[in-house]
PyMOL commands that place a pseudoatom at each C-alpha (Angstrom):
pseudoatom trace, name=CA, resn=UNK, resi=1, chain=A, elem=C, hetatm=0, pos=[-189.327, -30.224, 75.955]
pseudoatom trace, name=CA, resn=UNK, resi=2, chain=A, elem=C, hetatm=0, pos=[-188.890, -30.737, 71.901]
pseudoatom trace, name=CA, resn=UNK, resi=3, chain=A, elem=C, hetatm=0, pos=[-189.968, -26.759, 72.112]
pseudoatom trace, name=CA, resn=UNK, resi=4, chain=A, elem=C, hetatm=0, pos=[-187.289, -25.756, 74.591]
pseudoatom trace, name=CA, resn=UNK, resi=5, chain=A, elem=C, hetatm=0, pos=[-184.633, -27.906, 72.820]
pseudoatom trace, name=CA, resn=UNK, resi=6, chain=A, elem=C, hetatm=0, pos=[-185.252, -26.442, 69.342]
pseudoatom trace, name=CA, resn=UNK, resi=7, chain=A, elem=C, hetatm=0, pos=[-186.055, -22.576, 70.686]
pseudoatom trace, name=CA, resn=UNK, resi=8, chain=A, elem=C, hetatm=0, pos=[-182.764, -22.600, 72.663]
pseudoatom trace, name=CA, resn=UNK, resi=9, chain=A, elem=C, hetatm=0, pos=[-179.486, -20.641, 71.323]
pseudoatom trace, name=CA, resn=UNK, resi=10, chain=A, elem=C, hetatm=0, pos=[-178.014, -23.536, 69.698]
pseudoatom trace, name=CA, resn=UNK, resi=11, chain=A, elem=C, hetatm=0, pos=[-174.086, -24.525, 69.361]
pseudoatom trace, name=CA, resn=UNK, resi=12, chain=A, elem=C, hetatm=0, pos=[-172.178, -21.290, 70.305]
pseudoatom trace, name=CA, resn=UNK, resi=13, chain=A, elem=C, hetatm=0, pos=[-169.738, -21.364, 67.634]
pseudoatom trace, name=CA, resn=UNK, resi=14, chain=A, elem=C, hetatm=0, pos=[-172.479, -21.488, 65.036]
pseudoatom trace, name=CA, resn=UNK, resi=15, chain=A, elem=C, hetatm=0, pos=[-173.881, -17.990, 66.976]
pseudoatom trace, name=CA, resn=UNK, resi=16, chain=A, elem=C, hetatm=0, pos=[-173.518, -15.165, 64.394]
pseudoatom trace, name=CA, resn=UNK, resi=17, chain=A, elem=C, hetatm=0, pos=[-173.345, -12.522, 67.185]
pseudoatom trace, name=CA, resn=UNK, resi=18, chain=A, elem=C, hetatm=0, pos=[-169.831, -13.975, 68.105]
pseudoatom trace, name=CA, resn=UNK, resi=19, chain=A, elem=C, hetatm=0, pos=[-168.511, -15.038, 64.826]
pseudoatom trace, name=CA, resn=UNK, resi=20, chain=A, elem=C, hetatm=0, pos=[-166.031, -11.352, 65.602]
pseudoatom trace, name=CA, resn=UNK, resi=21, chain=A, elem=C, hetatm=0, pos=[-165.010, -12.564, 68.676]
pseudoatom trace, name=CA, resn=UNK, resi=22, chain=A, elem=C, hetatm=0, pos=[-163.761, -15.752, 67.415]
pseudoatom trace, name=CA, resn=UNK, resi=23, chain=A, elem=C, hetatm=0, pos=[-162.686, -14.701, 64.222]
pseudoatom trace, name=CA, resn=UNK, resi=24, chain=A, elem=C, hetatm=0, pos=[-160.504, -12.011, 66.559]
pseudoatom trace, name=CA, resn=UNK, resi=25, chain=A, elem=C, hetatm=0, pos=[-159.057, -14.577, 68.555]
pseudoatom trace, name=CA, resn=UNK, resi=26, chain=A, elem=C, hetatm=0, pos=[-158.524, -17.349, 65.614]
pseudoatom trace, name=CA, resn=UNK, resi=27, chain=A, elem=C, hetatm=0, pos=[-156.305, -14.568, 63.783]
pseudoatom trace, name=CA, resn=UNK, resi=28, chain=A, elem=C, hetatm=0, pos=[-154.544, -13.695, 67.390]
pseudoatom trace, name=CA, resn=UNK, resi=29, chain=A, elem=C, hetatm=0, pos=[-153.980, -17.275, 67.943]
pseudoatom trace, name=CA, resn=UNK, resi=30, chain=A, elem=C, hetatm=0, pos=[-152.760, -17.657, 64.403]
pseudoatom trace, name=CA, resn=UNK, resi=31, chain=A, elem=C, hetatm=0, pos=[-149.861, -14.882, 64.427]
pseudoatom trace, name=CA, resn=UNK, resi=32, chain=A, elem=C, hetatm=0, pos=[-148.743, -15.826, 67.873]
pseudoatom trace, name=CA, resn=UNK, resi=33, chain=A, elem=C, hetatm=0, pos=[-148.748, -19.665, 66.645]
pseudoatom trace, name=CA, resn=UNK, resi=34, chain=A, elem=C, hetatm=0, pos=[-146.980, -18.123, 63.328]
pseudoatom trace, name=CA, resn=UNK, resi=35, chain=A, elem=C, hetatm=0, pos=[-144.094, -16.206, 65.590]
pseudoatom trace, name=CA, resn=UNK, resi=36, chain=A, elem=C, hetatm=0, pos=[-143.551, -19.054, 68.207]
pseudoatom trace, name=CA, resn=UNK, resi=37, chain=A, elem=C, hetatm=0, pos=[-143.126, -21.678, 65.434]
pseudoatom trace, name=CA, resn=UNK, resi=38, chain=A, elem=C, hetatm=0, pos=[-140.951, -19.274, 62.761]
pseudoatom trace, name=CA, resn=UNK, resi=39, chain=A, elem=C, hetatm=0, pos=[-138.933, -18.160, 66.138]
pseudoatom trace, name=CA, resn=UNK, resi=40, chain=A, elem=C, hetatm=0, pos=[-138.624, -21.163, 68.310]
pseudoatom trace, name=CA, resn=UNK, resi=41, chain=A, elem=C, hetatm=0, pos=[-139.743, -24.533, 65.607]
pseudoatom trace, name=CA, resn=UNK, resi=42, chain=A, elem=C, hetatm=0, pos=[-138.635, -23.563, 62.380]
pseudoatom trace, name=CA, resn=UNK, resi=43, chain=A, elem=C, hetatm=0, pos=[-134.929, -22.458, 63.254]
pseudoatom trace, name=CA, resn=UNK, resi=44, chain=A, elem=C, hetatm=0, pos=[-134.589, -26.012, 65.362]
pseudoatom trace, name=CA, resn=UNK, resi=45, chain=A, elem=C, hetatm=0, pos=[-136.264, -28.338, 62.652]
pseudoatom trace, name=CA, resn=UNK, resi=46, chain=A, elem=C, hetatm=0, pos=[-133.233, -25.970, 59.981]
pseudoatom trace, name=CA, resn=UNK, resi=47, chain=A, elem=C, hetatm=0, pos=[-131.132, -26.860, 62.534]
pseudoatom trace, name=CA, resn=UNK, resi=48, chain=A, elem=C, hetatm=0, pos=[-131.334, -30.473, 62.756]
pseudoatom trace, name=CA, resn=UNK, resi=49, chain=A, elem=C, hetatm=0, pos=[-131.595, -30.634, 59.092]
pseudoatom trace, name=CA, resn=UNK, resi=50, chain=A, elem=C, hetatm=0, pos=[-128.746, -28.791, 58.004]
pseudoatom trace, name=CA, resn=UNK, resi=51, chain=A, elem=C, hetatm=0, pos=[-127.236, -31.245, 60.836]
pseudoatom trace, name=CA, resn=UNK, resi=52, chain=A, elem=C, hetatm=0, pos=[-128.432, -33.947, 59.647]
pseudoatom trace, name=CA, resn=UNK, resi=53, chain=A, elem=C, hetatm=0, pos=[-127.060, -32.836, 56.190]
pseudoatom trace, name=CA, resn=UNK, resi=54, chain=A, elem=C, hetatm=0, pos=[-123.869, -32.209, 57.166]
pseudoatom trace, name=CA, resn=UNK, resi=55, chain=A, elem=C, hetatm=0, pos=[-123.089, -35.931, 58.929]
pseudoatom trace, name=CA, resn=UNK, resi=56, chain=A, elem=C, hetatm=0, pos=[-124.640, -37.103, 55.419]
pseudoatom trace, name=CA, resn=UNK, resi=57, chain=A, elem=C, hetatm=0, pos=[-121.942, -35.302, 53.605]
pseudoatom trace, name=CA, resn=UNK, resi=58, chain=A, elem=C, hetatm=0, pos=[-119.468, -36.630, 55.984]
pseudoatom trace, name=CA, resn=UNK, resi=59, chain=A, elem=C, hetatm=0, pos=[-120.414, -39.993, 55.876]
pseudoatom trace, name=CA, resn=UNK, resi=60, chain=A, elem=C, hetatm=0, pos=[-120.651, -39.773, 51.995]
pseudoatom trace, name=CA, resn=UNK, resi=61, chain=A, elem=C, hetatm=0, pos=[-116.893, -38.569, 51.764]
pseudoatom trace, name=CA, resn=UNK, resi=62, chain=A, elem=C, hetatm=0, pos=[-115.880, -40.968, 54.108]
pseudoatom trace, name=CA, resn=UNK, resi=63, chain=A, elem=C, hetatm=0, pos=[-117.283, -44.126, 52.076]
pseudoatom trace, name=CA, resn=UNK, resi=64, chain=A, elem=C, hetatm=0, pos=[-115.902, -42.388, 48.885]
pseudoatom trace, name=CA, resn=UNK, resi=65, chain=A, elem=C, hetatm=0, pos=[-112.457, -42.425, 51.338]
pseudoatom trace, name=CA, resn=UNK, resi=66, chain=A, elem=C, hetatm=0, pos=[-113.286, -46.119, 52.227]
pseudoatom trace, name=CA, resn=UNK, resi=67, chain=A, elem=C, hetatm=0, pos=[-113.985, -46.422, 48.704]
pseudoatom trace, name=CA, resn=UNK, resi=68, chain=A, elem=C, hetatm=0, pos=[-110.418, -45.357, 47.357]
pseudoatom trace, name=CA, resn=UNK, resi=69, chain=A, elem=C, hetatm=0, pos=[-108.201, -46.933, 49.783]
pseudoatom trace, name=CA, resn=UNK, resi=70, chain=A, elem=C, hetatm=0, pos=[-110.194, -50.295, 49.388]
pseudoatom trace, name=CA, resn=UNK, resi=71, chain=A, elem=C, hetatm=0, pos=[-109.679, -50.336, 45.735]
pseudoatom trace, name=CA, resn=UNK, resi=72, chain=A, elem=C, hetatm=0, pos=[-105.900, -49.484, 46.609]
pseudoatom trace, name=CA, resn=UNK, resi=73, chain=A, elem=C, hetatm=0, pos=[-105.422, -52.312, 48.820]
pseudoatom trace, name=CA, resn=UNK, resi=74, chain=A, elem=C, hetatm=0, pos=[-107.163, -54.916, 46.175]
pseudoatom trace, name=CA, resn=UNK, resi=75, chain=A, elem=C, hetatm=0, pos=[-105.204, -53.093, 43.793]
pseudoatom trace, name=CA, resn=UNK, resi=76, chain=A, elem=C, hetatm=0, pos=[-102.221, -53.982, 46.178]
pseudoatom trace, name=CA, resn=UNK, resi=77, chain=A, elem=C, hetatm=0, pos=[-103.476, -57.263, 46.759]
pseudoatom trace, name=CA, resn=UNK, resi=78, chain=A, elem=C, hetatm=0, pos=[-103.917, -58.444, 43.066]
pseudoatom trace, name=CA, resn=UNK, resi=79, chain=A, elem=C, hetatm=0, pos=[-100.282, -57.330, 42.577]
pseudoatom trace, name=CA, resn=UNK, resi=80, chain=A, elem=C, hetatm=0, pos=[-99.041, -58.905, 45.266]
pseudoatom trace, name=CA, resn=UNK, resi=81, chain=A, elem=C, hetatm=0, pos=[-100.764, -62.082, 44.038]
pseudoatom trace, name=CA, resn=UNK, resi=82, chain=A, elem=C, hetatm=0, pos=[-99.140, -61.359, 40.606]
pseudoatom trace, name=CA, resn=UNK, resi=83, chain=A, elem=C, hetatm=0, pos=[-96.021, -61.455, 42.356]
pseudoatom trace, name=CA, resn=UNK, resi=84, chain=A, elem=C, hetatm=0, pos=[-96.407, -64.301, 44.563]
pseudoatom trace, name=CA, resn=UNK, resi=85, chain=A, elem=C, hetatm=0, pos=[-97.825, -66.102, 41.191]
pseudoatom trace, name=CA, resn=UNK, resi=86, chain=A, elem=C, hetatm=0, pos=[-94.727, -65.209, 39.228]
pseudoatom trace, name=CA, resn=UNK, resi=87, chain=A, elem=C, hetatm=0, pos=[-91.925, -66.375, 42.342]
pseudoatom trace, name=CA, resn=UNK, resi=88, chain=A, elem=C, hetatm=0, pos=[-94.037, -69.553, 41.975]
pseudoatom trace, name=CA, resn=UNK, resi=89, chain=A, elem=C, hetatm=0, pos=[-93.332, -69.983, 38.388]
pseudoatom trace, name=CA, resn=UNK, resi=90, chain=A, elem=C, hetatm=0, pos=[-89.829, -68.896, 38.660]
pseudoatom trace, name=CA, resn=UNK, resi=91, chain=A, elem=C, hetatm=0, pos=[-89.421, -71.845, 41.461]
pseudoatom trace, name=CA, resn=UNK, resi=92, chain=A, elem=C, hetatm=0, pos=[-91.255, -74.266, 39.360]
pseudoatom trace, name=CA, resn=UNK, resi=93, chain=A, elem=C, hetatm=0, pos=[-89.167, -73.370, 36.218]
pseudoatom trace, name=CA, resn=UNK, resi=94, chain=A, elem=C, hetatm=0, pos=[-85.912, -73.621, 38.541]
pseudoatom trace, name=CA, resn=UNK, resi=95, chain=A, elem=C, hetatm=0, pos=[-86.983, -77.029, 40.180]
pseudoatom trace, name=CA, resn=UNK, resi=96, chain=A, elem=C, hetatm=0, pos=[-87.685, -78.266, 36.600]
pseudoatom trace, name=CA, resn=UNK, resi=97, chain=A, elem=C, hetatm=0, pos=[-84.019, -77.294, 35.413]
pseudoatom trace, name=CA, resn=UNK, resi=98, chain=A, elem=C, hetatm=0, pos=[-82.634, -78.336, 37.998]
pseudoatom trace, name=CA, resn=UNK, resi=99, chain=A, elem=C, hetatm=0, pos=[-84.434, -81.864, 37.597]
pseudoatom trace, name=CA, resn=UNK, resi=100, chain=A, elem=C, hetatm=0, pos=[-83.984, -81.930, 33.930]
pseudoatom trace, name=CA, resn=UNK, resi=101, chain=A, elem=C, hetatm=0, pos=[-80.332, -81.471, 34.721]
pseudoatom trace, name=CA, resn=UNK, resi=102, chain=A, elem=C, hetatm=0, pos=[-80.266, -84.253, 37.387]
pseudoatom trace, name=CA, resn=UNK, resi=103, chain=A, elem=C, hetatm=0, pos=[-82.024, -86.494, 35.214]
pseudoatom trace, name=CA, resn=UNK, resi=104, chain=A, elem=C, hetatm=0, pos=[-79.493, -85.317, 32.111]
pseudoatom trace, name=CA, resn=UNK, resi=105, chain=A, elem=C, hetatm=0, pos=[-76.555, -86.360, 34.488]
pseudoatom trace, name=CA, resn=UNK, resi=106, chain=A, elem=C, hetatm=0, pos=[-78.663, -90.172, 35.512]
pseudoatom trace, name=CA, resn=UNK, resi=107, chain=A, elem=C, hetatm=0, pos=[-79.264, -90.259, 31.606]
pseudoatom trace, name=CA, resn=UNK, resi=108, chain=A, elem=C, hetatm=0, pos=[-75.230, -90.095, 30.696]
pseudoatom trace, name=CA, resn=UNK, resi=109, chain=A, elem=C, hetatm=0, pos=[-74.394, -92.173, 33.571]
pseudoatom trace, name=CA, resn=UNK, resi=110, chain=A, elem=C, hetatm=0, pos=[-77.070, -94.916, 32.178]
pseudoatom trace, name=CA, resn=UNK, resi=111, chain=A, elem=C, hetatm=0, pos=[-75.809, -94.352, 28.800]
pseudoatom trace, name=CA, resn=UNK, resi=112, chain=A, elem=C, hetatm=0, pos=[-72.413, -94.920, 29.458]
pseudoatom trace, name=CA, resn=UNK, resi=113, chain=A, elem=C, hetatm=0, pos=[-73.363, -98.019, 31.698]
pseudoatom trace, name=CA, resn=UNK, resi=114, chain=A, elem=C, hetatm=0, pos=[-74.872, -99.390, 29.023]
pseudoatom trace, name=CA, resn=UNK, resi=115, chain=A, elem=C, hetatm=0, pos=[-72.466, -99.170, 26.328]
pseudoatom trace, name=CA, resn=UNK, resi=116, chain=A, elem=C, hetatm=0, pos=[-69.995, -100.388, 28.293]
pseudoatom trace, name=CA, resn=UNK, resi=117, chain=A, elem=C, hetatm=0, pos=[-72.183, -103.231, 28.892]
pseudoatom trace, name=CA, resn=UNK, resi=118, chain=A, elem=C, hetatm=0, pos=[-73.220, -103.527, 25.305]
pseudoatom trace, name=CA, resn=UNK, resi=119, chain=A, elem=C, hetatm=0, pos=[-69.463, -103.597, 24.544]
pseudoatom trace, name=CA, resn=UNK, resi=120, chain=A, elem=C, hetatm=0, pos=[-69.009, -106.264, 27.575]
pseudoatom trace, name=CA, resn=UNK, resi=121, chain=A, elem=C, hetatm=0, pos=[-71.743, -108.491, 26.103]
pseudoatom trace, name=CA, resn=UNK, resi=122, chain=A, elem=C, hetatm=0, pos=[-70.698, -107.511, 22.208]
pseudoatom trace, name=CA, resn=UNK, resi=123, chain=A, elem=C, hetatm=0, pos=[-67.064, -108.743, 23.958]
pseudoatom trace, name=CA, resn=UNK, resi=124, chain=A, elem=C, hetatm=0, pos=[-68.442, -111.912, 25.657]
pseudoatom trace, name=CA, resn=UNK, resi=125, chain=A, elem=C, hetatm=0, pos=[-70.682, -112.787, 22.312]
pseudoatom trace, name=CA, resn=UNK, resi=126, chain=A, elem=C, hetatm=0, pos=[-67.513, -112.695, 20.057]
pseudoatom trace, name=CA, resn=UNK, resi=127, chain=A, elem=C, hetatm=0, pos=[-65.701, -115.226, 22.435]
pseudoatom trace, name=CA, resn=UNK, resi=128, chain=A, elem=C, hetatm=0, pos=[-68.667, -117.348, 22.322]
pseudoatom trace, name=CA, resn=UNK, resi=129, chain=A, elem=C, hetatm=0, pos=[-68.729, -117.431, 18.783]
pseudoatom trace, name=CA, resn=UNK, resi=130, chain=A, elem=C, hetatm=0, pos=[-64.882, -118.179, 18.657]
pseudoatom trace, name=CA, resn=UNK, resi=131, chain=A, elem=C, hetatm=0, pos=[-65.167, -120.528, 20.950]
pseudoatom trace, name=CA, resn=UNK, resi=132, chain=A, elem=C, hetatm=0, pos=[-68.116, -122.403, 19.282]
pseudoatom trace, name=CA, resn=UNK, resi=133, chain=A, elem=C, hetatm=0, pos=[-66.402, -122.137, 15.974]
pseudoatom trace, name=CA, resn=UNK, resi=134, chain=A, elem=C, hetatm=0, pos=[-63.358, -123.959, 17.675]
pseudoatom trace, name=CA, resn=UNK, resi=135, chain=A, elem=C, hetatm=0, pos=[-66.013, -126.548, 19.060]
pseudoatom trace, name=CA, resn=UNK, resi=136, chain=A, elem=C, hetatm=0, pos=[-67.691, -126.585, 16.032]
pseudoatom trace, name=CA, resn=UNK, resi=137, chain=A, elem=C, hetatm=0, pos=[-64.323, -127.174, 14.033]
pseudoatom trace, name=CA, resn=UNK, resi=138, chain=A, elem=C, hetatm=0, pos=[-63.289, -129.652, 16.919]
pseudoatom trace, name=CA, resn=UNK, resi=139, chain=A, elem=C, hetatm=0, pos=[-66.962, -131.938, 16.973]
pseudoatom trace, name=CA, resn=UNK, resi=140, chain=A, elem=C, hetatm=0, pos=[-66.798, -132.376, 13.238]
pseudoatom trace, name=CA, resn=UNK, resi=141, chain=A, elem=C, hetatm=0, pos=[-63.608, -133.472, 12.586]
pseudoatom trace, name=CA, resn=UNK, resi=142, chain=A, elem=C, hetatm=0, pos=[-64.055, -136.225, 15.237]
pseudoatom trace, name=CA, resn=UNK, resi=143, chain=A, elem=C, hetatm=0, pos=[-67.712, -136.829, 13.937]
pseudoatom trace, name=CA, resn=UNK, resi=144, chain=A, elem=C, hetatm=0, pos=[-65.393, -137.362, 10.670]
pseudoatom trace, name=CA, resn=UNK, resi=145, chain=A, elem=C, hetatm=0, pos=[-62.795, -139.396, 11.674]
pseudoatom trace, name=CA, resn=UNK, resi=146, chain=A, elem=C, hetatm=0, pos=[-65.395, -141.568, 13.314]
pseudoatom trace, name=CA, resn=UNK, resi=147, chain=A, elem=C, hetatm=0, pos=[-67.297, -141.335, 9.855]
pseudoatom trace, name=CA, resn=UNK, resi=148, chain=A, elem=C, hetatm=0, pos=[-64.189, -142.455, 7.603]
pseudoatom trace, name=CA, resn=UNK, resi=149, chain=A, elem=C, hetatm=0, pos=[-63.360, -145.259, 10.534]
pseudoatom trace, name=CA, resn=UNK, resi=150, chain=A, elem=C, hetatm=0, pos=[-66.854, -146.736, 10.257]
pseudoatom trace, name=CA, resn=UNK, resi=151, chain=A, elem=C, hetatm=0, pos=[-66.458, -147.125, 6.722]
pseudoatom trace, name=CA, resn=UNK, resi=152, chain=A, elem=C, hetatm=0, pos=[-62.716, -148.505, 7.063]
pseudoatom trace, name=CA, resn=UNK, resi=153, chain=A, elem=C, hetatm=0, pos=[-61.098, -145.252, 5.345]
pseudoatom trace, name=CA, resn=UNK, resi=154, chain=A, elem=C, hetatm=0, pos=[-57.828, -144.551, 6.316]
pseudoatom trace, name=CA, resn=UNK, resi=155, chain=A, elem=C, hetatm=0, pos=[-57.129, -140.850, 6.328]
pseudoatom trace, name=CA, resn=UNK, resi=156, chain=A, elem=C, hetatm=0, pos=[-54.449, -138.866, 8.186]
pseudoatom trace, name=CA, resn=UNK, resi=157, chain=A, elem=C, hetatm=0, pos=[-55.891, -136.339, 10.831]
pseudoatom trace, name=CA, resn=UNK, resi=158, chain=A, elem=C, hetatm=0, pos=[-53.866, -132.659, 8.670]
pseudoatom trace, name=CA, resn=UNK, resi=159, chain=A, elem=C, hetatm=0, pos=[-56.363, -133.924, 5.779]
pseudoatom trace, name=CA, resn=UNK, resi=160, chain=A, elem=C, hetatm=0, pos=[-59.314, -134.483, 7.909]
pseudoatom trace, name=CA, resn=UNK, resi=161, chain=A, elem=C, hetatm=0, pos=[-58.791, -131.115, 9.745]
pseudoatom trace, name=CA, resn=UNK, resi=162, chain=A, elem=C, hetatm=0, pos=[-58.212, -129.536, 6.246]
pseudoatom trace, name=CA, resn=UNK, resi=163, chain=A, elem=C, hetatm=0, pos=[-61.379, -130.681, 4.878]
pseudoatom trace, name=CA, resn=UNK, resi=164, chain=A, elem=C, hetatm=0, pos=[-63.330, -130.100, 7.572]
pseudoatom trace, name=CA, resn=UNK, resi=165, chain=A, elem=C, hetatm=0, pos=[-61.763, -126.353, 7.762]
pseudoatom trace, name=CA, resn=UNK, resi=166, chain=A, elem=C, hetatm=0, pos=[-62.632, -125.979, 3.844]
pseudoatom trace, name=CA, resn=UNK, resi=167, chain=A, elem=C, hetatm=0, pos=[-65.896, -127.138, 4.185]
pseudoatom trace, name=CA, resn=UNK, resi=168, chain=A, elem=C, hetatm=0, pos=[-66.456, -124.972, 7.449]
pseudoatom trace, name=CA, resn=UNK, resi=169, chain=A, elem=C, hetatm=0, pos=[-65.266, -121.945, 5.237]
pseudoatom trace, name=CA, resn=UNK, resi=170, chain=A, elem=C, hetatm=0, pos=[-67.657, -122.785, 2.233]
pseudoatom trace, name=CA, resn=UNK, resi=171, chain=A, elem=C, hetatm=0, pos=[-65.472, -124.195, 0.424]
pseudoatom trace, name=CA, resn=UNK, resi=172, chain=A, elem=C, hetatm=0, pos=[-66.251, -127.725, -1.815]
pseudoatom trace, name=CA, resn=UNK, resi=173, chain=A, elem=C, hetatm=0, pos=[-63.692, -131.127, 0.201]
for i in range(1, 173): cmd.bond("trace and resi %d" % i, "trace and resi %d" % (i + 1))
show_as sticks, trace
zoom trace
């Protein structure tokens, strides 16, 4: 059996007496494989590319669209929060005048409230003064009369009053 296996014609394709033939119908296959894929293939697969190309184009000048009119409305935005920022400072500086002039107005009113109570108690102080002067004036020349009677002096009350006045003064009795 080794004999008949090893005798025997072998793989076909490897048969030189048909290498033509399938050299024939490798080149036939070839061209016709050549036409149907540069007739039918080719022009879909350019077809789908250049598609495909085209919606990539698209999309890119859309985003570049998208782009722009997003960095106009943040450009938009950041002005309008420039604006917003500078009405809130404009309020704030109002509010603060307008309390700086409130308080101005309490100020005054408190200032002239207390001068005239300064000039009330400045008023009220002077009296008290006078008043303890007269005391004053009044206490010692009974503390003197009382004085000169202990020691059995006779002395009229103008001279007592006199010298008590002189000596209140700074003067020498």
């Amino acid at each position: 059996m080794a004999d008949a296996a090893t005798s025997g014609p072998g793989m076909p394709q490897l048969d030189l007496s048909t290498f033509s033939n399938q050299i024939f119908w490798l080149v036939v296959t070839m061209v016709v494989l050549y036409f149907i894929m540069s007739r039918v293939a080719l022009p879909r697969i350019a077809a789908v590319l250049a598609d495909r190309r085209g919606t990539i184009t698209s999309d890119i000048a859309a985003a570049e669209d998208f782009k722009l009119k997003a960095q106009e409305a943040e450009a938009a935005y950041n002005q309008a929060l420039a604006d917003a920022r500078t009405e809130a400072n404009s309020i704030v500086e109002a509010a603060k005048a307008e309390m700086q002039a409130e308080l101005d107005v309490q100020l005054a009113k408190a200032n002239a409230e207390i001068a005239a109570r300064s000039a009330e108690s400045e008023r009220h102080i002077a009296e008290i003064r006078d008043n303890a002067l007269a005391m004053v004036t009044e206490v010692s020349g009974d503390v003197t009369k009382e004085i000169l009677s202990a020691f059995d002096v006779k002395a009229d009350g103008r001279s007592v009053t006199a010298a008590v006045s002189a000596r209140l003064k700074g003067g020498a009795a």
